[in-house]
C-alpha positions in Angstrom: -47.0 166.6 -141.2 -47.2 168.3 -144.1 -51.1 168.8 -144.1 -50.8 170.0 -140.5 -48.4 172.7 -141.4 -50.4 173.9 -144.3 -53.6 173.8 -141.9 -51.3 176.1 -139.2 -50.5 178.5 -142.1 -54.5 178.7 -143.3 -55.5 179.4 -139.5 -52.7 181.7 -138.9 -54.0 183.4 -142.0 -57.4 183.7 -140.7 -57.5 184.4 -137.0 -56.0 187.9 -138.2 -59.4 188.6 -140.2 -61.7 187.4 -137.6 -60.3 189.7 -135.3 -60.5 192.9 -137.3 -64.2 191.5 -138.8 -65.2 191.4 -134.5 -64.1 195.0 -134.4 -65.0 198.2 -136.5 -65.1 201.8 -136.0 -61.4 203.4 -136.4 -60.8 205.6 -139.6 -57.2 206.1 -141.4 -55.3 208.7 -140.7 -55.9 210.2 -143.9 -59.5 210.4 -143.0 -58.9 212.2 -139.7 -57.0 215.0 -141.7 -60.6 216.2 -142.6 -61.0 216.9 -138.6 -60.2 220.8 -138.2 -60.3 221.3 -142.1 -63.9 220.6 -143.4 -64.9 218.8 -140.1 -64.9 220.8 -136.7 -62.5 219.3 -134.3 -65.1 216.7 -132.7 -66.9 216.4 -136.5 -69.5 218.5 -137.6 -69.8 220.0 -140.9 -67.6 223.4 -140.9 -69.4 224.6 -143.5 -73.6 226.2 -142.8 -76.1 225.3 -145.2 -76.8 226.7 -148.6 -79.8 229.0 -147.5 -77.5 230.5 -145.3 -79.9 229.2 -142.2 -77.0 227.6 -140.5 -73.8 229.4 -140.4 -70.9 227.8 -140.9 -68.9 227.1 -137.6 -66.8 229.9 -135.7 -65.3 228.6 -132.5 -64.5 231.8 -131.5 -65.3 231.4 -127.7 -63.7 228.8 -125.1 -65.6 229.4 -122.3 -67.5 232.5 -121.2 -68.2 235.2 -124.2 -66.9 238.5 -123.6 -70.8 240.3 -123.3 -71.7 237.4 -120.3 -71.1 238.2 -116.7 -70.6 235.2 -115.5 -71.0 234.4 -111.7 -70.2 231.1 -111.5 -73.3 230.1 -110.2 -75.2 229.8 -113.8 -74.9 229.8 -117.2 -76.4 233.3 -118.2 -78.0 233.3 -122.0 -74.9 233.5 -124.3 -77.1 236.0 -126.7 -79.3 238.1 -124.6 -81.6 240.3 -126.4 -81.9 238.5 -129.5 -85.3 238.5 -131.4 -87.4 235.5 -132.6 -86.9 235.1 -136.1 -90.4 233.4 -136.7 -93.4 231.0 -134.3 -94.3 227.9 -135.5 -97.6 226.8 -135.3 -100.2 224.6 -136.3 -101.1 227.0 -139.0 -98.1 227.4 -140.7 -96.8 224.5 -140.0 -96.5 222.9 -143.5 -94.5 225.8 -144.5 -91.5 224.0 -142.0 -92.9 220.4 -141.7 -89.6 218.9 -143.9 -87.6 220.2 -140.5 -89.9 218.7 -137.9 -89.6 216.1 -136.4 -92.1 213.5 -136.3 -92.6 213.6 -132.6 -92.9 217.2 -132.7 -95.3 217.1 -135.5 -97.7 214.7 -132.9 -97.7 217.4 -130.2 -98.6 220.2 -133.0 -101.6 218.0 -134.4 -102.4 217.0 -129.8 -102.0 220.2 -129.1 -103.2 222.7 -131.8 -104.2 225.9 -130.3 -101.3 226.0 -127.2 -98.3 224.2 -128.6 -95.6 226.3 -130.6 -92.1 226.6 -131.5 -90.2 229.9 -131.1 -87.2 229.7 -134.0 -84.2 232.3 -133.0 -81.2 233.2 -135.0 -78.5 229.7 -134.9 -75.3 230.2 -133.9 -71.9 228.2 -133.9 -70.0 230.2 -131.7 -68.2 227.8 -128.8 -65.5 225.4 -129.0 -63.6 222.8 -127.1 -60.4 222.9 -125.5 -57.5 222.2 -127.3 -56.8 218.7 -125.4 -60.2 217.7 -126.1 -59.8 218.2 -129.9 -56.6 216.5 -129.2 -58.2 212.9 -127.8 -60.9 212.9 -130.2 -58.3 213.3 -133.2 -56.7 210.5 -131.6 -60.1 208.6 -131.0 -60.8 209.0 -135.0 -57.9 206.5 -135.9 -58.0 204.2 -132.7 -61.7 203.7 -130.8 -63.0 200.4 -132.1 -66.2 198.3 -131.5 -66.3 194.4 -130.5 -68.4 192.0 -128.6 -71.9 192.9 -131.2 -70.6 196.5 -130.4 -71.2 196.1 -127.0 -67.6 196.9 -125.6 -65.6 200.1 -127.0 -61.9 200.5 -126.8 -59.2 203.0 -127.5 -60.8 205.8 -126.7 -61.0 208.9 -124.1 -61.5 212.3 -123.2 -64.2 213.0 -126.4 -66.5 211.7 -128.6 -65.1 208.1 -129.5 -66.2 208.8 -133.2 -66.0 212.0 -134.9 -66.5 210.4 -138.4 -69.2 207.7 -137.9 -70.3 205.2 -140.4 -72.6 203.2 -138.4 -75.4 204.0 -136.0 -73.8 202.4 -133.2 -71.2 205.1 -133.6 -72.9 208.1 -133.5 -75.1 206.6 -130.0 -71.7 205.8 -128.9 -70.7 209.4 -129.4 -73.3 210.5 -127.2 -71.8 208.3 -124.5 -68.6 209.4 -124.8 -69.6 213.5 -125.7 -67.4 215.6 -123.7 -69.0 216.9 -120.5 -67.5 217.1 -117.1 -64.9 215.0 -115.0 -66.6 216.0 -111.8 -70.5 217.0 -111.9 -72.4 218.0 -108.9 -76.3 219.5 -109.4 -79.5 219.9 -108.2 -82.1 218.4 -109.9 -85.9 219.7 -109.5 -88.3 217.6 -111.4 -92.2 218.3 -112.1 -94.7 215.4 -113.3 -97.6 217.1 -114.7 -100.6 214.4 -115.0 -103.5 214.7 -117.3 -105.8 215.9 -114.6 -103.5 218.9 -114.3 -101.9 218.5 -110.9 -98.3 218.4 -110.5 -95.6 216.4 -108.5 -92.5 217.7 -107.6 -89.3 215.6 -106.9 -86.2 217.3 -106.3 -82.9 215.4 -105.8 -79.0 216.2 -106.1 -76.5 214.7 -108.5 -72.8 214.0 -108.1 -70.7 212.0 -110.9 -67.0 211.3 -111.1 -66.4 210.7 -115.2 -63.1 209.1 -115.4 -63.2 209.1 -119.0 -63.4 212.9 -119.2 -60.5 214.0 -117.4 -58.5 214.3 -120.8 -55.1 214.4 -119.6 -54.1 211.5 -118.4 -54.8 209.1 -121.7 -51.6 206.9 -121.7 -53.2 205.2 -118.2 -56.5 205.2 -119.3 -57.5 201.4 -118.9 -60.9 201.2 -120.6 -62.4 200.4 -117.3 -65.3 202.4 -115.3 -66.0 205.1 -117.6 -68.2 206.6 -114.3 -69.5 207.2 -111.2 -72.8 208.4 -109.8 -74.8 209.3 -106.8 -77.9 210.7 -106.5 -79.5 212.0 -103.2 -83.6 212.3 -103.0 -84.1 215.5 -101.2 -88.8 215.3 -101.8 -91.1 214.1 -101.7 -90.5 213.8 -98.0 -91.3 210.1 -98.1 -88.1 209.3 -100.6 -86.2 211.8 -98.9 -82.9 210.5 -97.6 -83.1 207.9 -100.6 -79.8 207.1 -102.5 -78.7 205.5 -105.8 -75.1 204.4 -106.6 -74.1 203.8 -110.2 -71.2 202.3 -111.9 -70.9 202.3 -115.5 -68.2 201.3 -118.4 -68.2 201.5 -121.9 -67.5 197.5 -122.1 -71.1 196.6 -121.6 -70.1 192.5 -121.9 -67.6 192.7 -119.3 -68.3 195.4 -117.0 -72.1 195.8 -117.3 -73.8 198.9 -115.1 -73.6 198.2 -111.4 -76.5 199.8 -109.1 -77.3 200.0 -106.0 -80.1 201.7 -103.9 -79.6 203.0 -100.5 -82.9 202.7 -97.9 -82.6 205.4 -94.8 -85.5 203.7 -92.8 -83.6 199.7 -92.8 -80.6 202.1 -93.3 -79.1 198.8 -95.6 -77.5 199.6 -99.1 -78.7 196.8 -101.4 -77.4 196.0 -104.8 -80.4 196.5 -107.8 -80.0 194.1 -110.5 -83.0 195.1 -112.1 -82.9 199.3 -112.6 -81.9 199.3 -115.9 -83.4 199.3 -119.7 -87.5 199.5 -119.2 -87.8 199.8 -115.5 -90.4 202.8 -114.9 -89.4 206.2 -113.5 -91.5 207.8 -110.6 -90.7 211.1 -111.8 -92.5 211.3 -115.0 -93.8 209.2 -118.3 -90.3 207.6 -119.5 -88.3 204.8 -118.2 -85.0 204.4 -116.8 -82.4 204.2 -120.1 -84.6 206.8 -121.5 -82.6 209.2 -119.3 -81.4 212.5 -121.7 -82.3 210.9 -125.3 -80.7 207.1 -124.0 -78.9 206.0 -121.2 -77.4 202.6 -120.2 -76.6 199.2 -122.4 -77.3 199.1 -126.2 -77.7 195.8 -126.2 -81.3 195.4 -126.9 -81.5 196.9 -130.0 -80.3 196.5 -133.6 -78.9 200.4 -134.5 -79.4 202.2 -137.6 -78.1 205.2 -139.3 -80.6 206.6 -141.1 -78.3 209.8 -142.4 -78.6 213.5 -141.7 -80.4 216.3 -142.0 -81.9 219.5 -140.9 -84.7 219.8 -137.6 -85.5 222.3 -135.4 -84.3 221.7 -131.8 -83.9 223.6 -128.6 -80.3 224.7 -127.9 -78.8 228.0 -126.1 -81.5 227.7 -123.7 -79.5 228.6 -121.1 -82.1 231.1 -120.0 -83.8 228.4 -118.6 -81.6 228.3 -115.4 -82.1 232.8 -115.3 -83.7 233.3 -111.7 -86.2 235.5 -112.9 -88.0 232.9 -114.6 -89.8 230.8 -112.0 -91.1 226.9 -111.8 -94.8 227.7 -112.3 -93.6 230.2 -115.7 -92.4 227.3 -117.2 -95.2 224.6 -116.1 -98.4 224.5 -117.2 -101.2 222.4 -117.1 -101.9 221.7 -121.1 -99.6 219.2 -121.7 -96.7 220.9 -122.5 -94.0 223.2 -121.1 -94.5 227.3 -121.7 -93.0 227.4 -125.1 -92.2 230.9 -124.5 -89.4 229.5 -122.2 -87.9 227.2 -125.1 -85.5 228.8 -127.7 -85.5 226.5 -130.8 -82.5 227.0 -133.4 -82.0 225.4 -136.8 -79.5 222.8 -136.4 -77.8 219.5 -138.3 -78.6 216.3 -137.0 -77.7 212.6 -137.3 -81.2 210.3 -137.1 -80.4 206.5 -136.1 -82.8 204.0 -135.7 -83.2 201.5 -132.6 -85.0 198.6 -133.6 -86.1 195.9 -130.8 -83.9 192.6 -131.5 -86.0 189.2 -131.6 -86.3 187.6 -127.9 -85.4 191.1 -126.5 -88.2 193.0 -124.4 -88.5 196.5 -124.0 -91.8 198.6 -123.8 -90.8 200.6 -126.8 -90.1 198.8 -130.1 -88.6 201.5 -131.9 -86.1 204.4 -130.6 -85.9 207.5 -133.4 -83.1 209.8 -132.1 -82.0 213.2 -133.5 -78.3 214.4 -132.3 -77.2 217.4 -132.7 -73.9 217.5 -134.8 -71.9 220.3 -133.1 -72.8 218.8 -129.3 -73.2 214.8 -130.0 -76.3 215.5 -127.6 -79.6 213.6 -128.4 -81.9 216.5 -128.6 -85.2 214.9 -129.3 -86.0 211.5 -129.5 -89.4 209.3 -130.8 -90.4 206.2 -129.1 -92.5 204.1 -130.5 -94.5 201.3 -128.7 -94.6 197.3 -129.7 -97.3 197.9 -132.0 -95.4 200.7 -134.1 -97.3 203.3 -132.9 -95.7 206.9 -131.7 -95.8 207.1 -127.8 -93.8 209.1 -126.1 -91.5 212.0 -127.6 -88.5 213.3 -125.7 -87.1 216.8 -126.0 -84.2 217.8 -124.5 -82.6 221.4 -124.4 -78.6 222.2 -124.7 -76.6 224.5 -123.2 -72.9 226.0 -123.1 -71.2 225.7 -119.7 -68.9 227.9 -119.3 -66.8 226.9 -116.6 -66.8 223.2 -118.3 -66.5 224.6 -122.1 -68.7 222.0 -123.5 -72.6 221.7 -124.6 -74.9 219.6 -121.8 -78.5 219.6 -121.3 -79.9 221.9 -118.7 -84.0 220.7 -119.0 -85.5 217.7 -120.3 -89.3 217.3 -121.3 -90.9 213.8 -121.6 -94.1 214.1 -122.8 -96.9 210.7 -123.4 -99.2 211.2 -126.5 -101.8 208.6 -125.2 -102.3 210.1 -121.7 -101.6 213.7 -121.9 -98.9 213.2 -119.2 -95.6 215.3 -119.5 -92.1 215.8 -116.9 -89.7 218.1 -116.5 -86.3 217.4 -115.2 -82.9 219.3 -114.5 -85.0 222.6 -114.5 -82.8 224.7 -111.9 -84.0 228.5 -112.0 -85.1 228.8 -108.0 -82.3 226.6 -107.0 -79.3 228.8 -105.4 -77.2 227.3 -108.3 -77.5 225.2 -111.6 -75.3 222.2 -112.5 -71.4 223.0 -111.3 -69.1 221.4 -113.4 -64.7 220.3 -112.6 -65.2 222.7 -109.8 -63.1 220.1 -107.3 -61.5 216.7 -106.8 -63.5 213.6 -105.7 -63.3 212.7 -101.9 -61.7 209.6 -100.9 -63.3 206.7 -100.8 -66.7 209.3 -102.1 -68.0 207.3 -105.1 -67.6 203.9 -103.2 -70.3 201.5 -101.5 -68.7 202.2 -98.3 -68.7 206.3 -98.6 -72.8 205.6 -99.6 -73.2 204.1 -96.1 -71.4 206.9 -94.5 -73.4 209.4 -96.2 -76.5 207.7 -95.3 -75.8 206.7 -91.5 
């Protein structure tokens, strides 16, 4: 009896620290006093750099800037009228190589005499609502990850978290960035292919994002972080097509949910198998390649390789300005226009994703740059099986000012072995760009039944 109760005492004693060695991720609370003081709110540096290149953070605007007419239709350029400060090129390019990314650097040395980077003034300008920088305060002492950091809990509303010692925490971050509760947009997308000729898509977007309503934390269940449908509008013989996603943040319990709607059987059939490598029609990438990464974690072992300085496109928000049309911004030498991109000297966190043993995935190695002050995955390297640069991924941020948050308003996929490149979310003829928390979800809209409705 005795040796039974001294083996109940030694288990007792050690179920305790198996628990808290399963999870990870929450700081103390004398940690999270740094958010607000020499952290911003959601956890970039306050501070700019040394050289005075980055400015230390402002957050003097919520929402639209007093010099933007906004008309609630798109996003004008927050600084219009601002000068280049310098072009990068191939032939000065050593003179800024330390802030290039590798991916970048391929497309300078593939395309020598066309591809360039035009480098304007950075700024830190726009903030957060105050119930945002409330949650992620709260997320800094209570999000954790379990389950081979595969299932997140205890957080909402924000970045899960703003002080990240692990690259599983920062990719989580961009999960969990703050962007809209209810997101409808068009989506126009252009698949250049080495031969030059083009093929457009264009589809609409609607998402209900339970996790980013912000005020309603206390019934918050960790459950479906959100839903999504997307309608394809061309080529004519996709049109009428639909996709219905479900996705949590606990990718052991809850994994993504999918399923695909056919107008011509008129059937709505679950898809098992859209997910992780599955190739996209709309340009060289594949399906969790979506924005930087998109989907389940799981495949890969994630590093944090530390931080530093890059250039990367942000305030493009003159990408969605009418006057610049499709064709200004497409061309046929295996790039975007580059004098449609406005690059800005930012901080960013580089992880690593390296392909775990008996896992398959087209691309071996995942290097992803996210920028601080947005948790958005600006640009990101792919490498194949054989460790050899394939694909690079560029993606350009954006304020929105009726959502009062950072979100990506173009993304460019571009393949170093074919010449191929996409665009995506590129909105300038459309009669509005992305509309974000405009209105409530219908009922029964983001359901399998509302999918047939729609589609009958």
């Amino acid at each position: 009896m005795k040796t039974k109760s001294m083996l109940s005492r030694v288990f007792a004693a050690i179920v305790p620290m198996l628990v808290c060695a399963s999870a990870h991720g929450a700081v103390s609370a004398e940690e999270a006093k740094a958010l607000g003081t020499t952290l911003t709110p959601t956890g970039a540096e306050m501070a700019g750099n040394a050289e005075g290149t980055i400015p230390a953070w402002t957050g003097k605007w919520l929402g639209v800037p007093p010099q933007v007419q906004y008309d609630g239709k798109r996003n004008a350029d927050p600084y219009p009228g601002e000068k280049p400060v310098y072009t990068i090129t191939s032939k000065n390019l050593a003179q800024y190589g330390d802030k290039i990314g590798d991916g970048q650097k391929a497309l300078f040395a593939k395309y020598p005499e066309t591809y360039r980077m035009i480098v304007y003034p950075t700024h830190r300008d726009f903030r957060h609502s105050d119930l945002v920088n409330d949650n992620v305060r709260q997320n800094a002492s209570s999000a954790t990850l379990s389950n081979d950091e595969l299932t997140l809990k205890g957080a909402y509303g924000g970045p899960a978290f703003p002080m990240p010692k692990t690259g599983s925490e920062v990719l989580y971050n961009v999960m969990t960035t703050v962007s809209a509760w209810m997101y409808e947009a068009p989506n126009v997308g252009a698949y250049v292919h080495p031969s030059g000729s083009i093929a457009w898509s264009r589809t609409t977007l609607a998402a209900h994002n339970l996790y980013q309503k912000g005020d309603d934390r206390a019934h918050w269940d960790d459950g479906v972080y959100s839903r999504s449908i997307s309608v394809q509008k061309a080529p004519p013989r996709d049109a009428g097509k639909m996709s219905y996603t479900v996705n949590s943040l606990d990718f052991v319990a809850s994994p993504r949910q999918a399923w695909q709607y056919d107008p011509g059987s008129r059937r709505l059939r679950k898809s098992p198998d859209v997910g992780f490598d599955y190739p996209m029609d709309s340009g060289p990438r594949v399906v969790d390649e979506q924005n930087g990464f998109n989907g389940s974690p799981e495949r890969y072992d994630w590093k944090l390789i530390g931080r530093r300085e890059l250039y990367v496109p942000f305030h493009t928000n003159r990408l969605e300005d009418p006057s610049m049309k499709y064709a200004d911004l497409i061309s046929t030498r295996g790039h975007p226009n580059p004098e449609q991109v406005r690059y800005e000297l930012r901080r960013v966190w580089v992880i690593d994703g390296i392909l775990k043993k008996g896992n398959r995935h087209v691309y071996g190695k995942r290097r992803m740059y996210i920028e601080e002050d947005s948790w958005q995955i600006l640009l990101a390297d792919n490498y194949d099986t054989r460790g050899q640069l394939w694909r690079v991924a560029q993606n350009c941020a954006a304020y929105a000012y009726d959502g009062k948050f950072y979100y990506l308003n173009a993304s460019f996929y571009q393949d170093l072995f074919s010449g191929a490149y996409s665009a995506e979310n590129i909105t300038s003829e459309e009669p509005t760009s992305a509309q974000f928390n405009r209105r409530e979800p219908r009922p029964n809209e983001f359901t399998t039944d509302g999918i047939r409705r729609g589609g009958s």
